[in-house]
Backbone and ligand atoms as CSV (ligand in chain L), in Angstrom:
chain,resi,resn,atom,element,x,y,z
A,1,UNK,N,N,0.837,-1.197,0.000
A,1,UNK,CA,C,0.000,0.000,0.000
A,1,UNK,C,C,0.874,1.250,0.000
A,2,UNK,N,N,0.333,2.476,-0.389
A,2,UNK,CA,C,0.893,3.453,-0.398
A,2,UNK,C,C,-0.043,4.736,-0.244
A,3,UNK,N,N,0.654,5.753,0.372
A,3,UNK,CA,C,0.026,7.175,0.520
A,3,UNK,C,C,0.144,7.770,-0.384
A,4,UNK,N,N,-0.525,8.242,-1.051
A,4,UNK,CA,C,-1.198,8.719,-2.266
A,4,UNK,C,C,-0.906,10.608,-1.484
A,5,UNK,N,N,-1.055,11.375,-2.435
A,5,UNK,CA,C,-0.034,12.957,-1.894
A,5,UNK,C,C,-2.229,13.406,-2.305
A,6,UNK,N,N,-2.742,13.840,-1.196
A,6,UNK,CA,C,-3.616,14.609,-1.755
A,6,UNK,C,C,-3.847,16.292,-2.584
A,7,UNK,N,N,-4.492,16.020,-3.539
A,7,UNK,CA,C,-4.759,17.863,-3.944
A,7,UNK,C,C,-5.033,19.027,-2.775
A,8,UNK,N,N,-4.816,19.720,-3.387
A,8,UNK,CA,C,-5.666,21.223,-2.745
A,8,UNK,C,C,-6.513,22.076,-3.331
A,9,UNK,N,N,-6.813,23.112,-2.824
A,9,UNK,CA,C,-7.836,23.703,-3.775
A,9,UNK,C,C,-6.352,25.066,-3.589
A,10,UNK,N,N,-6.354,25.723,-4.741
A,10,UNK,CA,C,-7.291,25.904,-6.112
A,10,UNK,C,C,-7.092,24.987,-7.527
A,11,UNK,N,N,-6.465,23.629,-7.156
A,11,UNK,CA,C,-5.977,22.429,-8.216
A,11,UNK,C,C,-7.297,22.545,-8.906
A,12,UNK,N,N,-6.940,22.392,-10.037
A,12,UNK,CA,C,-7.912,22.810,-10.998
A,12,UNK,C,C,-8.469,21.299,-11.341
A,13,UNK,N,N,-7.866,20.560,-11.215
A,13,UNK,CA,C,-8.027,18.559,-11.476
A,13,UNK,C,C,-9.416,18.465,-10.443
A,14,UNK,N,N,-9.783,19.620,-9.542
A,14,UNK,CA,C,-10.405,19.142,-8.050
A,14,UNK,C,C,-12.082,19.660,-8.711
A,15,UNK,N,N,-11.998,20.543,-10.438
A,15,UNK,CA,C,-13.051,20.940,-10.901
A,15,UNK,C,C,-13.473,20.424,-11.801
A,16,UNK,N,N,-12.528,18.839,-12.263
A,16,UNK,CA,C,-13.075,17.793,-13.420
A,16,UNK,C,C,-14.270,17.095,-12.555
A,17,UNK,N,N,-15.167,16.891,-13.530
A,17,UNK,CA,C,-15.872,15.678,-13.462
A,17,UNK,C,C,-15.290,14.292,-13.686
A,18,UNK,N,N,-15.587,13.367,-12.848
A,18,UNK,CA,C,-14.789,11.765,-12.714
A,18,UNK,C,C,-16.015,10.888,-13.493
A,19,UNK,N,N,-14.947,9.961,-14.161
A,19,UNK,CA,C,-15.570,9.290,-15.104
A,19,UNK,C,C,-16.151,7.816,-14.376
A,20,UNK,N,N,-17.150,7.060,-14.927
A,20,UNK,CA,C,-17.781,5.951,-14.255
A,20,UNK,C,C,-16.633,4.692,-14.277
A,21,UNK,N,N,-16.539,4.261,-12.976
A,21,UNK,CA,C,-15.718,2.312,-12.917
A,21,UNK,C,C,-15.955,1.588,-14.218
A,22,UNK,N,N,-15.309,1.000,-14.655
A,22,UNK,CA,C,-16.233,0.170,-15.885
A,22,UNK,C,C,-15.786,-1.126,-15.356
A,23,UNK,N,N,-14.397,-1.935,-14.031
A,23,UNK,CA,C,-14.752,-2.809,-13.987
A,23,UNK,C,C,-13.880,-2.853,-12.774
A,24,UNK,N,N,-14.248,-3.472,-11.595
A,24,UNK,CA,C,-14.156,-3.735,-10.526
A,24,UNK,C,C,-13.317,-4.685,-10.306
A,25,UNK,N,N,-11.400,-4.998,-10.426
A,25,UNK,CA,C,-10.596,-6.085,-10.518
A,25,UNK,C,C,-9.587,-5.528,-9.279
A,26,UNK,N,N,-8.781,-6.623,-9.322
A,26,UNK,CA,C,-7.576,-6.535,-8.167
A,26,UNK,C,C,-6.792,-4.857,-8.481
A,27,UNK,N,N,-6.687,-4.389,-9.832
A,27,UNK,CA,C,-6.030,-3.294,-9.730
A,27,UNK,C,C,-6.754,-2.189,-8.861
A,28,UNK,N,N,-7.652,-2.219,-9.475
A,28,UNK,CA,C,-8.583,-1.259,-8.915
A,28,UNK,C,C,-8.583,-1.445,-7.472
A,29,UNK,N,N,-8.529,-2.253,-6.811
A,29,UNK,CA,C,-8.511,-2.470,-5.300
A,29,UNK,C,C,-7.488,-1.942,-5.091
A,30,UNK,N,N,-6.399,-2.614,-5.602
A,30,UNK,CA,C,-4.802,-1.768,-5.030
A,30,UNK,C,C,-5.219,-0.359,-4.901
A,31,UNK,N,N,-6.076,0.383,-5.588
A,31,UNK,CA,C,-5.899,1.784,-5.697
A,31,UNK,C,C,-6.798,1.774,-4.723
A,32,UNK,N,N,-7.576,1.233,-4.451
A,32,UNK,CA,C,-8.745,1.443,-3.401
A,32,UNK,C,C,-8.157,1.453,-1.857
A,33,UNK,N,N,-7.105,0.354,-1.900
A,33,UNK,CA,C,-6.689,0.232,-0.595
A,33,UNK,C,C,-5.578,1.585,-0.449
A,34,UNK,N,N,-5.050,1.763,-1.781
A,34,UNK,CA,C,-3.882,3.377,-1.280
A,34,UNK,C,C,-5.075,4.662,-0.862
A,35,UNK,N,N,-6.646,4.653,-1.299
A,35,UNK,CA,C,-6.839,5.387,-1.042
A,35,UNK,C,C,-7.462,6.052,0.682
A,36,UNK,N,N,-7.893,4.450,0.920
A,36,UNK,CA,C,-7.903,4.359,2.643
A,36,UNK,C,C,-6.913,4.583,3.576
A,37,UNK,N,N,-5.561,4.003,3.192
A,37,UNK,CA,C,-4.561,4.180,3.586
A,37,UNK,C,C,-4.528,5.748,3.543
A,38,UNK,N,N,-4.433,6.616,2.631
A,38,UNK,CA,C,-4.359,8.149,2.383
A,38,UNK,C,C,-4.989,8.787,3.631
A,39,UNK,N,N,-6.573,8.423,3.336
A,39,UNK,CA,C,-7.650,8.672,4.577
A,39,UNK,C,C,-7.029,8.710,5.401
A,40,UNK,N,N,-6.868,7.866,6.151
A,40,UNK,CA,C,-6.651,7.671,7.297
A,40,UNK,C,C,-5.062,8.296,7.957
A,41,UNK,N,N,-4.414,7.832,6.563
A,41,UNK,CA,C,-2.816,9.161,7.160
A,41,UNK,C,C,-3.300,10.482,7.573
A,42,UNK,N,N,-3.920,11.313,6.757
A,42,UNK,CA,C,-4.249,12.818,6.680
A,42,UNK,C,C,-4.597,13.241,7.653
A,43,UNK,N,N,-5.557,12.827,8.417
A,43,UNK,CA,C,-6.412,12.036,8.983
A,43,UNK,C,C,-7.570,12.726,8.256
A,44,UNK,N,N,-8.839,11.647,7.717
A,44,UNK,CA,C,-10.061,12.069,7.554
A,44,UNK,C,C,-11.151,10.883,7.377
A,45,UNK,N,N,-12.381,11.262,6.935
A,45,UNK,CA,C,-13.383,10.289,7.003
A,45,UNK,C,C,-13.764,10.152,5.869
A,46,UNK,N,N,-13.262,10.724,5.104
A,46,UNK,CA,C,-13.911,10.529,3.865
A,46,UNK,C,C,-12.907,11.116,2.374
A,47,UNK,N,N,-12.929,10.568,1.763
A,47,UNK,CA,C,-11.558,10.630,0.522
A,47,UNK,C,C,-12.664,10.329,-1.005
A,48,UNK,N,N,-12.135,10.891,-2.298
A,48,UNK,CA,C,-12.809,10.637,-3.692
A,48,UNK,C,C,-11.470,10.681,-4.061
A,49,UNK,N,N,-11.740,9.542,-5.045
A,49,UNK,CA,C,-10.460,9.459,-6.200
A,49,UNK,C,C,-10.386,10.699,-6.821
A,50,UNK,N,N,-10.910,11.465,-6.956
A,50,UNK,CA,C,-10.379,13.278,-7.901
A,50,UNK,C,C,-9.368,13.650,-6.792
A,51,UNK,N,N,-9.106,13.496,-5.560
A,51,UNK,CA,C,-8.678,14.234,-4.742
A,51,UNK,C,C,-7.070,13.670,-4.532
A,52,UNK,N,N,-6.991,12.277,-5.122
A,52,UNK,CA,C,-5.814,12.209,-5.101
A,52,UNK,C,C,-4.901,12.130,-6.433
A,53,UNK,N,N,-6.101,12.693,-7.922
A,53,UNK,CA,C,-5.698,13.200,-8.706
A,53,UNK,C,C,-6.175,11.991,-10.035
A,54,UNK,N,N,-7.252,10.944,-9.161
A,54,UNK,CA,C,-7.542,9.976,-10.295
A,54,UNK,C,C,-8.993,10.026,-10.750
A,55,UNK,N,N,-9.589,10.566,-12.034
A,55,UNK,CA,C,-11.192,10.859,-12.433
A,55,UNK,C,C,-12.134,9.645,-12.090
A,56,UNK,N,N,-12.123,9.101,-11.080
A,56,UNK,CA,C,-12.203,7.834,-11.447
A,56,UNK,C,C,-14.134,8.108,-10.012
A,57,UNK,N,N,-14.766,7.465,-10.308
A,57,UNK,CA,C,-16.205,7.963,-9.685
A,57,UNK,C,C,-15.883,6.673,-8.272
A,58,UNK,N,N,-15.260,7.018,-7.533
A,58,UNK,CA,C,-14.938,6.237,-6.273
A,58,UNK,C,C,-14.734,6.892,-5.080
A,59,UNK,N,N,-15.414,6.484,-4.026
A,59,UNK,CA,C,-15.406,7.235,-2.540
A,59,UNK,C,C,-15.020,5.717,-1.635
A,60,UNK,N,N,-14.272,6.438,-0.804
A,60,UNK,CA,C,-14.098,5.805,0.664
A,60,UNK,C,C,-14.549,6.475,1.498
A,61,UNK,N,N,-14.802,5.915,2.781
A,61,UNK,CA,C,-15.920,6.864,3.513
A,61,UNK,C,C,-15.587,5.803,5.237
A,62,UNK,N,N,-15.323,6.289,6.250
A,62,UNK,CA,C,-15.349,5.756,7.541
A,62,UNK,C,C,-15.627,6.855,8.709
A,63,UNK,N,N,-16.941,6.485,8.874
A,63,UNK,CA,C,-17.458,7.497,10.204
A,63,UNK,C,C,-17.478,6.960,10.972
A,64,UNK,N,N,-16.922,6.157,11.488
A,64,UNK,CA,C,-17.292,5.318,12.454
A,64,UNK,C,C,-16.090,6.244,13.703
A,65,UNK,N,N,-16.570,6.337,15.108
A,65,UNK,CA,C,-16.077,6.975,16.600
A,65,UNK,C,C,-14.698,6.948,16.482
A,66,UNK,N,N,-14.267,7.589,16.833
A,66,UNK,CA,C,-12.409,7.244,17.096
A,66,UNK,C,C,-12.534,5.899,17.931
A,67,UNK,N,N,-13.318,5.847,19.151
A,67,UNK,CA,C,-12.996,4.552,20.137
A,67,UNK,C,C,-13.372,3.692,19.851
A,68,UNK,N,N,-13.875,3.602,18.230
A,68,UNK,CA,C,-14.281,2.420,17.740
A,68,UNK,C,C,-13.372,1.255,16.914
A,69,UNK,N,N,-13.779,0.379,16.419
A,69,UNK,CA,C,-12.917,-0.171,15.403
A,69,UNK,C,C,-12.912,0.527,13.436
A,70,UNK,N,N,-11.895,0.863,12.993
A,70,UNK,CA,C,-12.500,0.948,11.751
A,70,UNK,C,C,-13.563,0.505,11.005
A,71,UNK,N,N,-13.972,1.201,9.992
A,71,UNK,CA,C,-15.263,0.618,9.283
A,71,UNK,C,C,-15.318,1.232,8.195
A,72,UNK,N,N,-14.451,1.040,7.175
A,72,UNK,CA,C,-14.021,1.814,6.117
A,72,UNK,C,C,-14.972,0.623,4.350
A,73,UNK,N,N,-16.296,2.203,3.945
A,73,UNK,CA,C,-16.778,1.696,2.965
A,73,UNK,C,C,-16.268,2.468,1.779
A,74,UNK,N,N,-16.169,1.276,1.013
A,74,UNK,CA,C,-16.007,1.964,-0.803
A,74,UNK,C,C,-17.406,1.826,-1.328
A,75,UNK,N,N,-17.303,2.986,-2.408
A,75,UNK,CA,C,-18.939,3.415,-3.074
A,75,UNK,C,C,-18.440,3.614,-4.628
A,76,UNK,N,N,-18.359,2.501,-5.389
A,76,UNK,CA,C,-17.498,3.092,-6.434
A,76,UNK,C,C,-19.328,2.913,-7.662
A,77,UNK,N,N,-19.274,4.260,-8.397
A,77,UNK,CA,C,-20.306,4.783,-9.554
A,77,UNK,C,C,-21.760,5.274,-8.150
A,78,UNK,N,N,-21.630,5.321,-7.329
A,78,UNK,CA,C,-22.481,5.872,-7.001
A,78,UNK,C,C,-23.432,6.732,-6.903
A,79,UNK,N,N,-25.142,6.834,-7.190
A,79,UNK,CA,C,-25.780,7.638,-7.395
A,79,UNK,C,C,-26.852,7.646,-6.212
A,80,UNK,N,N,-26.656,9.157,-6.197
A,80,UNK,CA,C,-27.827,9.528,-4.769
A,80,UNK,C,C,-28.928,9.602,-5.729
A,81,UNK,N,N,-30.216,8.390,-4.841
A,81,UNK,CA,C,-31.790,7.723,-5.739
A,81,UNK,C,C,-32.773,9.261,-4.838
A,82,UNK,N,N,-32.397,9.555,-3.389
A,82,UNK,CA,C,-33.432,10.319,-2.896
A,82,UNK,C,C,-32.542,11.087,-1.664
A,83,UNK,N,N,-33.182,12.464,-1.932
A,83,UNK,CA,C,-32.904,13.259,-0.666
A,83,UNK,C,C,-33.747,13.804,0.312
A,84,UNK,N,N,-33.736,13.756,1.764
A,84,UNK,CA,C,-35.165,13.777,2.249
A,84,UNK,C,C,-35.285,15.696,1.817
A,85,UNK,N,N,-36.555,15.975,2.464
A,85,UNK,CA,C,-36.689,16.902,2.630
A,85,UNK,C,C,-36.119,17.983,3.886
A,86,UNK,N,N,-36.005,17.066,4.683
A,86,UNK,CA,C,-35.434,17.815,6.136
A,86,UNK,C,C,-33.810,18.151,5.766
A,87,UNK,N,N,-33.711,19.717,6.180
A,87,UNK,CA,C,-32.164,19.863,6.338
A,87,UNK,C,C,-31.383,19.106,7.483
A,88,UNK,N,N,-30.312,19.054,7.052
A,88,UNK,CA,C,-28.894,19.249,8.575
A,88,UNK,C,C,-28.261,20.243,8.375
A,89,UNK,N,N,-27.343,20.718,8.769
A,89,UNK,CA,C,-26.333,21.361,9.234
A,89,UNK,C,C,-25.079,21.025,9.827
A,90,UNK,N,N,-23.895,20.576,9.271
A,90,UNK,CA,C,-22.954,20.132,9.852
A,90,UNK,C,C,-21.475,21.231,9.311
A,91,UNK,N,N,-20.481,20.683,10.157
A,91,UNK,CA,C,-19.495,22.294,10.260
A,91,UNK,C,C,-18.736,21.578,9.454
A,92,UNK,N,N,-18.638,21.541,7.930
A,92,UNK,CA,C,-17.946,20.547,7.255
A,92,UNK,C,C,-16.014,20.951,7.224
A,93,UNK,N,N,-15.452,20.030,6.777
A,93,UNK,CA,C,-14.090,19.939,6.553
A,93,UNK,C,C,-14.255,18.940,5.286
A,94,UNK,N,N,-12.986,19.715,4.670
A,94,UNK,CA,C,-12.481,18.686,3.138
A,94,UNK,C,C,-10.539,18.479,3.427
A,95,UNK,N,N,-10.469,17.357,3.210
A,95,UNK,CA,C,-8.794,16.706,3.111
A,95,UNK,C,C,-8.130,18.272,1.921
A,96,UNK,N,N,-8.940,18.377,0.815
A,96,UNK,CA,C,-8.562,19.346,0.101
A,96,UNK,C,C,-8.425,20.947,0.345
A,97,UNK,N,N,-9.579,21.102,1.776
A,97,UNK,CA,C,-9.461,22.174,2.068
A,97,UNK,C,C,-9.030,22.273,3.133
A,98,UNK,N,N,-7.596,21.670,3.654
A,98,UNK,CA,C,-6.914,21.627,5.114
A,98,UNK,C,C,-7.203,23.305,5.842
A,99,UNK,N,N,-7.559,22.395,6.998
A,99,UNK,CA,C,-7.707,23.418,8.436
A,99,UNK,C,C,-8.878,24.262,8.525
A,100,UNK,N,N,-9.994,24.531,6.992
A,100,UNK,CA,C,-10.583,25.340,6.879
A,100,UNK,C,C,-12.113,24.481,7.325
A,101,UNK,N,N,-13.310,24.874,7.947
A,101,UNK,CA,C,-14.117,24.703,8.086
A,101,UNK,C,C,-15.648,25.544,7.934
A,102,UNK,N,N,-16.391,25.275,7.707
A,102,UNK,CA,C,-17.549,26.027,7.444
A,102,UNK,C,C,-19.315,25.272,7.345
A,103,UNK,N,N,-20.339,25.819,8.162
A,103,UNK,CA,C,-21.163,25.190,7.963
A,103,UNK,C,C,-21.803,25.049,6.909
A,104,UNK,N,N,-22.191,23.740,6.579
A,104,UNK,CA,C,-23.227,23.675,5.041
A,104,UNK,C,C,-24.684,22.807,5.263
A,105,UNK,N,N,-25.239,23.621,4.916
A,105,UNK,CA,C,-26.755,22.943,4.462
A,105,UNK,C,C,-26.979,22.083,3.839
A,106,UNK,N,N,-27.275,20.461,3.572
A,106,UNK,CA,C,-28.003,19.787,2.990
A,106,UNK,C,C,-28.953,18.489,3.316
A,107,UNK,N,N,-29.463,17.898,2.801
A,107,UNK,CA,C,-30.544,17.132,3.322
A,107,UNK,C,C,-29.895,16.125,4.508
A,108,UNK,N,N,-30.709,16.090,5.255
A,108,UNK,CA,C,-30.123,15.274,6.487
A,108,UNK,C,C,-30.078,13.958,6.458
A,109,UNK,N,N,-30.660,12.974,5.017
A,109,UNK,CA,C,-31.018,11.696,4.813
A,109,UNK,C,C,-30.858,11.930,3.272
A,110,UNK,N,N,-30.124,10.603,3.055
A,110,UNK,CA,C,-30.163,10.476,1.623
A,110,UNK,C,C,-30.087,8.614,1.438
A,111,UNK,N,N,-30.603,8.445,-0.052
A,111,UNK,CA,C,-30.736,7.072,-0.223
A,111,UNK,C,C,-29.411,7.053,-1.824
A,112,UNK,N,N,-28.842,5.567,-1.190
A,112,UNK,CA,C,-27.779,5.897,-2.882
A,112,UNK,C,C,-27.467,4.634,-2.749
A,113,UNK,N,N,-27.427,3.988,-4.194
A,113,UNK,CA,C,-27.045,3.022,-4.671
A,113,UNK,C,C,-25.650,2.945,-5.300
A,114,UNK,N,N,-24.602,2.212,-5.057
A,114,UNK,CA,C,-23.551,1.854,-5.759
A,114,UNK,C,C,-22.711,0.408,-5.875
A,115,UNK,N,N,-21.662,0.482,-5.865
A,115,UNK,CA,C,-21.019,-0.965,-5.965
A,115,UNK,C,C,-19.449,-1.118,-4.972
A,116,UNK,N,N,-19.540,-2.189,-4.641
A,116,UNK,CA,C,-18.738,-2.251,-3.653
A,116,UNK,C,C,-17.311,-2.928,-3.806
A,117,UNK,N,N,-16.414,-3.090,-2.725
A,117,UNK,CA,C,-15.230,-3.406,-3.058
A,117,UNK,C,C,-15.141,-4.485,-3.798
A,118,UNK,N,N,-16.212,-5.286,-3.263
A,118,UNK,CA,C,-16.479,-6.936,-4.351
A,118,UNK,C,C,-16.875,-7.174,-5.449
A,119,UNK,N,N,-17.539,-5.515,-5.943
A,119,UNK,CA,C,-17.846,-5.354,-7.070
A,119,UNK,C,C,-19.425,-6.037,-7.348
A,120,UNK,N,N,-20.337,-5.672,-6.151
A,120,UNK,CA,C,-21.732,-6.183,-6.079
A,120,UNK,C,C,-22.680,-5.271,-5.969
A,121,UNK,N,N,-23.527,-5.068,-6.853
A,121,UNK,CA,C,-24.566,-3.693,-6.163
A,121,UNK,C,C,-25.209,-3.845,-4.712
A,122,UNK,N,N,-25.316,-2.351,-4.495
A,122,UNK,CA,C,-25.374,-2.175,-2.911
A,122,UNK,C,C,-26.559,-0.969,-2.882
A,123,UNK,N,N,-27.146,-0.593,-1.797
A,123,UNK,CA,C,-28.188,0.430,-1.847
A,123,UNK,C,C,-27.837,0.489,-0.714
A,124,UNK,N,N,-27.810,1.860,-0.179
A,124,UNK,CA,C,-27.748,2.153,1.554
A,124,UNK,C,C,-28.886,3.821,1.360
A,125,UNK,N,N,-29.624,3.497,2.634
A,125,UNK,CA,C,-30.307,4.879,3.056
A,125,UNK,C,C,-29.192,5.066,4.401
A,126,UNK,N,N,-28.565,5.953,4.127
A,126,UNK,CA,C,-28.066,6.978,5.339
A,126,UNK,C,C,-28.491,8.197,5.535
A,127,UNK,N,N,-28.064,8.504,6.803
A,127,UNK,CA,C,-28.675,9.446,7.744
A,127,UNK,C,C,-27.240,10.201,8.478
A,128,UNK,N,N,-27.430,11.530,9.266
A,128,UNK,CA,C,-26.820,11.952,10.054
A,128,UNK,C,C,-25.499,11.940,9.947
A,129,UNK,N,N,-24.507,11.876,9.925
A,129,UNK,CA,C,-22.833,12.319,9.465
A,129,UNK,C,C,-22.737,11.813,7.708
A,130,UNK,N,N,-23.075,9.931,8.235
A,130,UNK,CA,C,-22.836,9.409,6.998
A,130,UNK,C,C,-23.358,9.948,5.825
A,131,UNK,N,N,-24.858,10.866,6.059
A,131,UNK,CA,C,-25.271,11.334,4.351
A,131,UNK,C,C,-24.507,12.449,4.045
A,132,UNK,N,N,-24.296,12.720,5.771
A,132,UNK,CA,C,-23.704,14.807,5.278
A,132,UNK,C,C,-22.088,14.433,3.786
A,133,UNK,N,N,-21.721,12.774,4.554
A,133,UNK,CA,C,-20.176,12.749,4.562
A,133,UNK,C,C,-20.705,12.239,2.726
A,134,UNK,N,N,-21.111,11.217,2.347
A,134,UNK,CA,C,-21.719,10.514,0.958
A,134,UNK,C,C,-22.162,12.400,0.063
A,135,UNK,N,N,-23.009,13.004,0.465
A,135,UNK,CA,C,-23.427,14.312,-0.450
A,135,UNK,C,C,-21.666,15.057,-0.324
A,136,UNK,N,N,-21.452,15.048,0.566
A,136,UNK,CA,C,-20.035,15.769,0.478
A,136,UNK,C,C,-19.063,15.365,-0.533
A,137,UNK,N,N,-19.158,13.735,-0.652
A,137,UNK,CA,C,-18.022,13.184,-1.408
A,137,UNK,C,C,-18.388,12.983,-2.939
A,138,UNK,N,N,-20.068,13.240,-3.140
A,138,UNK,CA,C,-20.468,12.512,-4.204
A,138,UNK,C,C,-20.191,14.088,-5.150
A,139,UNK,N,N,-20.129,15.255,-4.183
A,139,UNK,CA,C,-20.163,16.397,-5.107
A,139,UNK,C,C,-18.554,16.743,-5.828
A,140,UNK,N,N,-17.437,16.162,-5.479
A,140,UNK,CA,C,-16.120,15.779,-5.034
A,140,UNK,C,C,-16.105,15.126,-6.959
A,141,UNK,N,N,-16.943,14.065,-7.477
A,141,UNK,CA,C,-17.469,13.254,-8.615
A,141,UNK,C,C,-17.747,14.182,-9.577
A,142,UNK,N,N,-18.427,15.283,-9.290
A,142,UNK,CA,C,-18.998,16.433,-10.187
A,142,UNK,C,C,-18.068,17.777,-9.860
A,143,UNK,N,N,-17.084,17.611,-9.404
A,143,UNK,CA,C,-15.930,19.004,-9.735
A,143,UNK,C,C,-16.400,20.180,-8.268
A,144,UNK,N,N,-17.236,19.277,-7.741
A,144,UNK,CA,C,-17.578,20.562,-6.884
A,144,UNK,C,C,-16.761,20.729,-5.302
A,145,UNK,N,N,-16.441,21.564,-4.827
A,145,UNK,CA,C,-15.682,20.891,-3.072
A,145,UNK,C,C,-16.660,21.991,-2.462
A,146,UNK,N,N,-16.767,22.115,-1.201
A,146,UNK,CA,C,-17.578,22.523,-0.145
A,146,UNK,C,C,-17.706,24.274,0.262
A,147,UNK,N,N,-16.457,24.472,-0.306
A,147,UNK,CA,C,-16.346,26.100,-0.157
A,147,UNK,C,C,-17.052,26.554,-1.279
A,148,UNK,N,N,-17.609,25.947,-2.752
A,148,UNK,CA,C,-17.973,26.490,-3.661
A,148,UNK,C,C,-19.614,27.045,-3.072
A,149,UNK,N,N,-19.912,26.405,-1.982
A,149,UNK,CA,C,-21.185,26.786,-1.374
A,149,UNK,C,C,-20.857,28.343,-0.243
A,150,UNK,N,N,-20.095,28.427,-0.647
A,150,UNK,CA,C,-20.179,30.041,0.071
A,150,UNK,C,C,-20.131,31.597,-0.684
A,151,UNK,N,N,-19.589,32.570,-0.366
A,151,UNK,CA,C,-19.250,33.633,-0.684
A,151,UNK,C,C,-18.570,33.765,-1.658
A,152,UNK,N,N,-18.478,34.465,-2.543
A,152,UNK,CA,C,-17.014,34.457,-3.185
A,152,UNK,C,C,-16.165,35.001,-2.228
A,153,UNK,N,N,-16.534,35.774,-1.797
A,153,UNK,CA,C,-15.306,36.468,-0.670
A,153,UNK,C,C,-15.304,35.593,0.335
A,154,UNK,N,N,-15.723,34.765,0.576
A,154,UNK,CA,C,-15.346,33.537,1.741
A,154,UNK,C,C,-14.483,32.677,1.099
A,155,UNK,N,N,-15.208,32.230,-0.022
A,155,UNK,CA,C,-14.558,31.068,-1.048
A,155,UNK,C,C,-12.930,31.710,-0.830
A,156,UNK,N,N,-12.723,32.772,-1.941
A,156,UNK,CA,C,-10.857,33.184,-1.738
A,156,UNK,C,C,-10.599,33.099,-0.345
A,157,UNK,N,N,-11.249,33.954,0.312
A,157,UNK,CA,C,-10.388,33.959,1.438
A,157,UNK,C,C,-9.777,32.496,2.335
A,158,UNK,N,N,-10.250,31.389,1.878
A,158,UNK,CA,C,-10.544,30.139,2.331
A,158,UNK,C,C,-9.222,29.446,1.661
A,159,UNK,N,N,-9.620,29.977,0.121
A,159,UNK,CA,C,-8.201,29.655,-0.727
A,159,UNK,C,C,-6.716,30.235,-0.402
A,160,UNK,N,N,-6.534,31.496,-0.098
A,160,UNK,CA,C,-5.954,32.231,0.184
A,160,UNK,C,C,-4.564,31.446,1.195
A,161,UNK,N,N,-5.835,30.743,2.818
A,161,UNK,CA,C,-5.610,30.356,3.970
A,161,UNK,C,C,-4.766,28.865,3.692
A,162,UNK,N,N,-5.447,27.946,2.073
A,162,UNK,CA,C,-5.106,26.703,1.998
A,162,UNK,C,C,-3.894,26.849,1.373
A,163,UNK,N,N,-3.285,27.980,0.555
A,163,UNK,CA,C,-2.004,27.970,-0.423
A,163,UNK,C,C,-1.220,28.431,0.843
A,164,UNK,N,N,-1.748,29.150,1.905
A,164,UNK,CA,C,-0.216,29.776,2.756
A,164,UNK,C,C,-0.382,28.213,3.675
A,165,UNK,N,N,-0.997,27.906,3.822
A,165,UNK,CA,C,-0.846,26.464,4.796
A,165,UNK,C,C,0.013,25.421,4.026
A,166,UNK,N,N,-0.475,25.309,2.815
A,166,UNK,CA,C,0.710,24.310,1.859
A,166,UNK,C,C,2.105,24.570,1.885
A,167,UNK,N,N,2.056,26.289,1.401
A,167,UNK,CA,C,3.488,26.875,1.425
A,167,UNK,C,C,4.619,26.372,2.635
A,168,UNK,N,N,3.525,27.016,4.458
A,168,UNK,CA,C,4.399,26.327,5.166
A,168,UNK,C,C,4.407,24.775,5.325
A,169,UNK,N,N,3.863,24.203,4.978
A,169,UNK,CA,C,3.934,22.732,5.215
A,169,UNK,C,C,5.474,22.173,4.394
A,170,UNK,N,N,5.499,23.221,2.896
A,170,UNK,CA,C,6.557,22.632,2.302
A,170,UNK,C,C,7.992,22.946,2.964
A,171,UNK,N,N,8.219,24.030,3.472
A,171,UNK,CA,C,8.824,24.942,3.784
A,171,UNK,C,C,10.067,24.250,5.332
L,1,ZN,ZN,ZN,-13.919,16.935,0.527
């Protein structure tokens, strides 16, 4: 396995649209397992193949407690079937947008079908972190990251905060 170097924003790769799995084999796992591995270095809960620079329509996703045991799912072509009507509100974070946080609005329940590490269709209705974390990652598929839901003058200033944080990180 290996750690995969994640993007940042303003990487322009982070505003492609990712193309559909067409087949679910041992390679593809290798990449699946560098991308958990990634997760979990950075530390985060949730990772899309655009983010470590591959178009590829695949999420890893583990919400599960710190005092828990891991519980790390892959969602590879996944499509959200229903969103409830009720909002949430959660204070989101992106691996791409280190250190920066901000609250976002979206449905508090969602239903989505995809395919799994075994390469079997799967349907899950989630709720409460897990949908905030699935709508977060699925928009990640369509070029979008989480700050695009704000201000423009929030948005830069957000960008601004992630290039001087890279700078010193390299530094
Ligand atoms: Zn993200």
């Amino acid at each position: 396995m290996a750690i995969l170097p994640i993007l940042t924003v303003p990487d322009t790769i982070l505003k492609k649209k990712s193309k559909p799995v067409k087949k679910v084999d041992d390679k593809l796992r290798a990449f699946m397992d560098d991308m958990l591995e990634s997760m979990y270095d950075a530390p985060g809960v949730g990772l899309a193949a655009v983010q470590v620079g591959k178009l590829l329509r695949i999420l890893v996703i583990d919400v599960s407690p710190d005092d828990e045991d891991p519980d790390p799912h892959f969602y590879i072509n996944p499509e959200i079937t229903w969103t409830s009507e009720d909002l949430a509100v959660y204070n989101e974070g992106c691996l791409s947008v280190p250190e920066q946080y901000a609250d976002i609005e979206r449905p508090a329940e969602c239903k989505a079908t995809f395919i799994d590490y075994d390469g079997e269709n799967q349907e899950i209705h989630a709720k409460g972190l897990l949908a905030t974390c699935i709508q977060h990652e699925m928009d990640h598929l369509n070029g979008i990251v989480f700050i695009d839901y704000l201000s423009k003058i929030k948005r830069s200033m957000f960008v601004r905060k992630v290039k001087k944080f890279v700078k010193e990180k390299e530094e």
